[in-house]
C-alpha positions in Angstrom: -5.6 2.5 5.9 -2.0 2.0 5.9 0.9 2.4 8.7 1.2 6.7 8.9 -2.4 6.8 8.7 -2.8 7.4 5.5 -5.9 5.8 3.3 -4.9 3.6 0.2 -6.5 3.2 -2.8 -6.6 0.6 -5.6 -6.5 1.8 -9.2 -8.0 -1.2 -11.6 -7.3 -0.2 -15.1 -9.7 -0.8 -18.1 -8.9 -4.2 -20.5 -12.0 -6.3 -20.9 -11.5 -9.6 -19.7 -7.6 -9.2 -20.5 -7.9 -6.6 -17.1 -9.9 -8.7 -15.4 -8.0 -11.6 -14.7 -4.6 -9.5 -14.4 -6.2 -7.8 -11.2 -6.9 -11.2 -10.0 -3.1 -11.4 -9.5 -2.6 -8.0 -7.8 -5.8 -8.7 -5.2 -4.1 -11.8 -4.4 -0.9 -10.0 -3.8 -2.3 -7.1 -1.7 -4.3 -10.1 0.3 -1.1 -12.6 0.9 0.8 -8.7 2.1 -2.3 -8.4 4.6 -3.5 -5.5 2.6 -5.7 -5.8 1.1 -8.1 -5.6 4.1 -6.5 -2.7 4.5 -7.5 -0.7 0.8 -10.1 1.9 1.5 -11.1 2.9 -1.7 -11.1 0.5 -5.5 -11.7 3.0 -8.3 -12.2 1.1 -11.6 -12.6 1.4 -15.2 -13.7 -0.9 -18.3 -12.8 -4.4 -17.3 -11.4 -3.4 -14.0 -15.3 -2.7 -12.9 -16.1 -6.8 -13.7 -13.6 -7.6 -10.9 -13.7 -4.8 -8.4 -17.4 -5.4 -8.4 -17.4 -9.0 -8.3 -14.6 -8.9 -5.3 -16.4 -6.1 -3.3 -19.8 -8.2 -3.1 -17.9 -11.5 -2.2 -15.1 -9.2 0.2 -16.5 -11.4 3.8 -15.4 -14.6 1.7 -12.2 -16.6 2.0 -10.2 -14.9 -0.6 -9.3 -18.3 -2.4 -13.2 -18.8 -2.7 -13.5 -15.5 -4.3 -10.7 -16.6 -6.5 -12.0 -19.4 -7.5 -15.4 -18.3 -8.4 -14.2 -15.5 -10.5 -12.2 -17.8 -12.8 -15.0 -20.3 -13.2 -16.9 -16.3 -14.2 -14.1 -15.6 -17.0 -14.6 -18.8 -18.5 -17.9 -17.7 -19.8 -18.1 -15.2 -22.3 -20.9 -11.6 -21.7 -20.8 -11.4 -25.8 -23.7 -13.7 -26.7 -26.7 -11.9 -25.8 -25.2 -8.6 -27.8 -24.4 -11.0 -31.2 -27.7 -12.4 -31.0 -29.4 -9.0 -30.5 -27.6 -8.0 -33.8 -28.4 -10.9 -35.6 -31.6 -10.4 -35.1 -31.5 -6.7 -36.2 -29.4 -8.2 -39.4 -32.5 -10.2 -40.1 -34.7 -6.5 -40.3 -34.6 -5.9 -43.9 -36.2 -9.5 -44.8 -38.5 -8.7 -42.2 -39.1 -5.3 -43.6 -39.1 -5.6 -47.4 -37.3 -7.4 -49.8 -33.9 -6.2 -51.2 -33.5 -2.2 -51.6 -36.5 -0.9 -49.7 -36.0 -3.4 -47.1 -32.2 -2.2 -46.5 -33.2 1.1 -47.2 -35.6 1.5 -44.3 -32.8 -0.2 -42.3 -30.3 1.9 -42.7 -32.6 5.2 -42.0 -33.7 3.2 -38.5 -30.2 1.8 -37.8 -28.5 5.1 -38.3 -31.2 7.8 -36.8 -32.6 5.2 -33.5 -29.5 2.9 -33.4 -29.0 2.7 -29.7 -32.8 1.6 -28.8 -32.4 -0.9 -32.3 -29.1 -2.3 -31.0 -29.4 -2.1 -27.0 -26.3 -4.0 -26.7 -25.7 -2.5 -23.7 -28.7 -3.6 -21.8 -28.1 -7.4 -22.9 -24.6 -7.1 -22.0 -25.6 -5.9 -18.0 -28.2 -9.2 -18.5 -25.3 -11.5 -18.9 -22.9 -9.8 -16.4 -25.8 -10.5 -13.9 -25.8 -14.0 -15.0 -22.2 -14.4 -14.5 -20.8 -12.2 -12.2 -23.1 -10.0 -10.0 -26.6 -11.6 -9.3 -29.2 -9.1 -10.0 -27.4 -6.8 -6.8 -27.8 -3.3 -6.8 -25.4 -0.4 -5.5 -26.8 -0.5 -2.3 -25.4 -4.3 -1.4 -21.6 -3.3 -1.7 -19.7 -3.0 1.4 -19.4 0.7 3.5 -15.4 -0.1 3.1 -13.7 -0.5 0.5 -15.7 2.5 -1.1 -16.3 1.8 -4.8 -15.6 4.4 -7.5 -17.4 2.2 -10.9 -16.2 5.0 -13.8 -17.4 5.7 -16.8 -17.2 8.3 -19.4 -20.1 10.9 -19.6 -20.9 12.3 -22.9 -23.3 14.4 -22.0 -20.7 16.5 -19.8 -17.5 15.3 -21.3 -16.6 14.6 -17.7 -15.9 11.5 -15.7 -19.3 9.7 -13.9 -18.3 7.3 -10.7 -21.3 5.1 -9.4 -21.0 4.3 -6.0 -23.1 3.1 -2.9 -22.5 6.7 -1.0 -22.7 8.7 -4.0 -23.5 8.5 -7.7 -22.5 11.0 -10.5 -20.3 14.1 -10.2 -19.7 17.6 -10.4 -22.3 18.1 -12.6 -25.6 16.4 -10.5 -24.5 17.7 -7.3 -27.0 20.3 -5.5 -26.0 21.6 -2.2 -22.8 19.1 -2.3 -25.8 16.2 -2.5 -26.2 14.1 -6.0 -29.6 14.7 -7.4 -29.7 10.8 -8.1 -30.9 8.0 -5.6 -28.3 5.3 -6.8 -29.1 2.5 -3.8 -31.2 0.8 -6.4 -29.3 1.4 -9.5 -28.2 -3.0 -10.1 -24.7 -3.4 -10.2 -24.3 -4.7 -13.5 -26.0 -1.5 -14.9 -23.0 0.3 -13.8 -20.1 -1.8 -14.2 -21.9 -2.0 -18.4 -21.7 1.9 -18.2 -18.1 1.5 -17.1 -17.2 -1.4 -20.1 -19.5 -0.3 -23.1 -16.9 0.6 -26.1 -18.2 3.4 -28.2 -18.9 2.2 -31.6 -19.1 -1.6 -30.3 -21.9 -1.0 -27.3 -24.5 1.2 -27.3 -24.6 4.2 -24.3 -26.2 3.6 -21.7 -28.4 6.4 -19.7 -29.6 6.6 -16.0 -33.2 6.3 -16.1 -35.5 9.2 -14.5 -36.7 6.6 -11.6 -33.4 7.5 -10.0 -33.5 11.1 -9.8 -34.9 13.6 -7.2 -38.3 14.8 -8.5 -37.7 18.0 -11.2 -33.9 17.3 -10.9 -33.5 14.8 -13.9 -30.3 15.7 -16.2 -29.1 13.7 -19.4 -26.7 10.9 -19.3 -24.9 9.1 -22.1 -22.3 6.8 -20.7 -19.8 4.8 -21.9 -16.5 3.3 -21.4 -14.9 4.9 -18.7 -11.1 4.4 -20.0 -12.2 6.7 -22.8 -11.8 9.7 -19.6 -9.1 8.1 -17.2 -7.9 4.3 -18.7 -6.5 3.5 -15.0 -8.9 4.5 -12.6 -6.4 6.7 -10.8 -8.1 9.9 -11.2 -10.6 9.7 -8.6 -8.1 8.5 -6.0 -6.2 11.3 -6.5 -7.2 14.6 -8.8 -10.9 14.5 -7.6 -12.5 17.2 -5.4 -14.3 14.7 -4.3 -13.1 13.7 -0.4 -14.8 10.7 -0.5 -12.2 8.9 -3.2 -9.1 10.8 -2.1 -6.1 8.9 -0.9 -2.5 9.3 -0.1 -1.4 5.6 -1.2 -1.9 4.5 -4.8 -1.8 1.3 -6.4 -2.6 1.1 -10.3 -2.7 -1.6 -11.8 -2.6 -1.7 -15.6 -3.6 -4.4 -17.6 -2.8 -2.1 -20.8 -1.1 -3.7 -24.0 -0.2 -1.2 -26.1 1.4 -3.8 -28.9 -0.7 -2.9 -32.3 -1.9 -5.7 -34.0 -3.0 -4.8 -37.7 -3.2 -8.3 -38.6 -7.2 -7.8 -37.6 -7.9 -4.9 -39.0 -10.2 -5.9 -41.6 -13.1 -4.0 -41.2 -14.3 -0.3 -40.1 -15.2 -1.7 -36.2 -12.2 -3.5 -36.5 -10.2 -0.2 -37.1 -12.1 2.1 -34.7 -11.1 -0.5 -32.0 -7.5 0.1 -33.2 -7.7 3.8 -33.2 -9.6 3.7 -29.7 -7.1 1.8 -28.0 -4.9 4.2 -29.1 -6.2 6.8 -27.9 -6.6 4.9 -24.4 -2.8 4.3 -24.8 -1.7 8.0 -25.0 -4.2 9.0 -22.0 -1.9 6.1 -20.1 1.1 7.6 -20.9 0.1 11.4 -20.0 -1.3 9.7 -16.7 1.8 8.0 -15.8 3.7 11.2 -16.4 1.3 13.2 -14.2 0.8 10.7 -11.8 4.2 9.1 -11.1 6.8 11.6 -12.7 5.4 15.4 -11.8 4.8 15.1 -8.2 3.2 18.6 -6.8 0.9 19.7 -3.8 -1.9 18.7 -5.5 -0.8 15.7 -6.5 1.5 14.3 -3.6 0.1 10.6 -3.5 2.5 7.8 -3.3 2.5 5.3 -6.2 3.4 1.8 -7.0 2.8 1.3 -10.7 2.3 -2.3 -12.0 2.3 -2.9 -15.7 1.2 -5.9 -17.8 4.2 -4.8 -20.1 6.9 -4.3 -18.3 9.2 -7.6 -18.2 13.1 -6.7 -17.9 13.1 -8.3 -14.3 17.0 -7.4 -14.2 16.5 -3.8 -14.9 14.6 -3.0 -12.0 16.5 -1.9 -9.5 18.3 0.2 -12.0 14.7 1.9 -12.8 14.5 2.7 -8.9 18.0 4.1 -8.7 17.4 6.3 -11.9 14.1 7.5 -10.2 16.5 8.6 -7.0 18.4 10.4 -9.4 15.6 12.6 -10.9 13.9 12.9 -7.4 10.9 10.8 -7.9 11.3 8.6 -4.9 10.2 10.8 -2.0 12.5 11.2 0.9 9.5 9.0 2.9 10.4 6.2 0.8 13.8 6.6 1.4 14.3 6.4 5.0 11.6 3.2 5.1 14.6 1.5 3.2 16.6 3.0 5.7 18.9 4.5 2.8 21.1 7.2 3.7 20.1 10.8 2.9 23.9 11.6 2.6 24.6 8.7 0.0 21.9 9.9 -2.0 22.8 13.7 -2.1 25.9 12.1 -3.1 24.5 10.1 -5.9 22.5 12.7 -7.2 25.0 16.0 -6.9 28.4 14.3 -7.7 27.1 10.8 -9.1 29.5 9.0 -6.2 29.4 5.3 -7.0 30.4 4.2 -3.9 27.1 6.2 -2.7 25.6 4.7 -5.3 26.2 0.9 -4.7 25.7 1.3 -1.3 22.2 2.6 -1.9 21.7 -0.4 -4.0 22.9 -2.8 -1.5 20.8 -1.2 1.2 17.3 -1.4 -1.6 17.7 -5.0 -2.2 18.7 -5.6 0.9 15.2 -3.9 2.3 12.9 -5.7 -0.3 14.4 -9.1 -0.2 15.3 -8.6 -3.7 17.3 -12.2 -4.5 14.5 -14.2 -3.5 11.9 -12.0 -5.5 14.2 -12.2 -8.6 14.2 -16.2 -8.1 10.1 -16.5 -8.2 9.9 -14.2 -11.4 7.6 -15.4 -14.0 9.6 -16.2 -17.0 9.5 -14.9 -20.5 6.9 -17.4 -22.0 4.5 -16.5 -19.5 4.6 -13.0 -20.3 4.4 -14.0 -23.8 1.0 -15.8 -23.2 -0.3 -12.5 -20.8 0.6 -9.9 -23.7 -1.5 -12.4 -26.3 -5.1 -11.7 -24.6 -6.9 -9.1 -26.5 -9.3 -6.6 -25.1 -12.7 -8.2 -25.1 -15.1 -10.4 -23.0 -14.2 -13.9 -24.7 -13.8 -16.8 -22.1 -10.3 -17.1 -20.9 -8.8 -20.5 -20.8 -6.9 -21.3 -17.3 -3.6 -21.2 -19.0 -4.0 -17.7 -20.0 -5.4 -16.4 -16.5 -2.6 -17.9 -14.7 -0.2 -16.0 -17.0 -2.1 -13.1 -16.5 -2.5 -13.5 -12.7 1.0 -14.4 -11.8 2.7 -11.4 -13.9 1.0 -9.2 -11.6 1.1 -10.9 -8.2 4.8 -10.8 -8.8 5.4 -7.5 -9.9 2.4 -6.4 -7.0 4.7 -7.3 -4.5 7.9 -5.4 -5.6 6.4 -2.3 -6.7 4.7 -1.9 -3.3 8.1 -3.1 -1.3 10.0 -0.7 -3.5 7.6 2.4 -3.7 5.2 1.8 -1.0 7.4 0.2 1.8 5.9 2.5 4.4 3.0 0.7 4.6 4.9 -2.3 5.6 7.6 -1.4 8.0 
């Protein structure tokens, strides 16, 4: 909980391993600002899950341990047992027949039971045990922070959040209580609902065992960024008290550069057109979330993105969000900028207002000295080349990743979310 009393939540968006080791950065950020200790709730999509899940069983740790142990994790890669399941389904039609009636009877049992041919799913939650999570179960993560695992639900065409106090949603709540017992639903079960691509992974479904007798309801759940690609929904457009906070941080591992290059095939392309999609929901979030500021949504954000890189322009960003109102007047007098300069700035465009606002902002994050630590071009160059997948990462490539985002961590919360500080 921060300074006025408010809860904070961390928003961990979806990126395979890509997101996972660009979170690393902002948890080390929020931990060396003293707090991260302090985050209340961690809502997570897609690769986001690996590491909020992975840091919320290990939270009582040294955070350097934690650290450490997650990048010996991302040198492994959760892909094997899923290619070697569809080898062996690959291998079928020599199994079944030769030739035409072999590939035949494939193709009738590959497209009509496809997800219990190719339970990629379930081999993928195997190896994320393996790596990352032990054979733990909901009921092993910590009371605080409160863990909001997301995924997309098919079968409502609404968002499903597996947590230790409360599993599901809207739609498998009698009474305001969830009709499914998820203390012993493992870990890795949910954060593979939370990362299973369509078209890539198969669905995964919550198994009757875990319901209240005669209240069982269908499931089919899969990647979670398909409903809400930074995790931010829950924190803040959810009825659900549980996940609401007043304090945001998102961070966004996105990369929204298209690269056509390996598009050579039909997965190849749906993995195009789906990050695409994931893309556009981004930019509609960051509209709503940042930029469109009502009652209902009054949370204060600080917005970290894997693409942004024009260190120099940054403080002319925040003085262009003065001008258009979106930095609340809260904000404002934590920088201890003058209401009166920035009446003046906005009504009459005064630039003596104006650079004495700016003077005052960098004055108030220790902007010089953040500017000299910036991570340079080339390392940014490295970060954007990760694709979205579950391929080992080399250290060269998580340190890029993980020092964009400690960086940018720490001004985005000194600029938007000074409050909590001073």
């Amino acid at each position: 909980m921060g300074k006025n009393g408010k809860r904070i939540g961390l928003a961990l968006s979806g990126g395979g391993y890509r997101a996972a080791a660009y979170h690393l950065g902002t948890l080390r950020a929020l931990h060396k600002m003293d707090l991260l200790e302090k985050v209340d709730v961690i809502s997570s999509v897609s690769g986001g899950s690996i590491i909020a899940a992975f840091y919320l069983l290990h939270k009582d740790e040294p955070f350097e341990q934690i650290e450490q142990s997650f990048r010996k994790c991302l040198a492994h890669s959760s892909l094997w047992g899923a290619i070697l399941n569809l080898a062996i389904v690959f291998l079928l039609p020599a199994l079944l027949g030769i030739f035409v009636s072999g590939w035949c009877l494939f193709l009738y049992l590959l497209l009509y039971w496809g997800f219990y041919l190719i339970p990629s799913s379930k081999w993928i939650a195997l190896y994320y045990d393996r790596l990352f999570f032990g054979k733990k179960k909901l009921k092993d993560l910590p009371d605080s922070p409160i863990a909001g695992i997301n995924s997309t639900n098919v079968a409502t065409g609404r968002l499903f959040t597996f947590s230790k106090q409360d599993v599901g949603g809207y739609d498998y709540k009698e009474n305001g209580r969830s009709s499914i017992k998820g203390e012993e639903i493992p870990i890795s079960f949910a954060v593979a609902s939370s990362t299973c691509v369509p078209s890539i992974f198969s669905p995964t479904q919550i198994a009757k065992r875990y319901y209240e007798e005669g209240k069982y309801k269908d499931t089919l759940l899969v990647d979670g960024g398909l409903y809400d690609n930074q995790g931010a929904y829950i924190l803040t457009e959810s009825t659900n008290k549980l996940y609401r906070v007043e304090n945001v941080v998102i961070s966004d591992a996105g990369n929204t550069r298209p690269d056509i290059k390996g598009v050579r095939n039909t997965i190849c392309l749906m993995l195009q057109s789906i990050e695409i999609l994931m893309n556009r929901i981004r930019t509609i979030q960051i509209r709503t979330n940042i930029y469109n500021r009502t009652k209902k949504n009054s949370a204060y954000y600080a917005y970290v993105s894997l693409l942004w890189s024009e260190w120099n322009s940054m403080v002319d960003r925040f003085m262009d969000n003065i001008k258009k109102e979106n930095v609340p007047e809260l904000v404002l007098s934590a920088h201890r900028i003058s209401l009166d300069d920035v009446i003046a700035f906005r009504e009459k465009n005064d630039q003596n207002a104006k650079f004495r606002i700016e003077e005052c902002f960098k004055k108030s994050i220790g902007w010089q000295v953040l500017l000299d630590s910036a991570p340079s071009k080339e390392l940014h160059e490295i970060a954007l080349s990760v694709g979205t997948n579950l391929t080992p990462l080399s250290k060269r490539k998580i340190d890029a990743l993980s020092a964009h985002s400690e960086w940018l961590t720490e001004l985005q919360i000194k600029t938007y979310l000074p409050h909590l500080l001073h």
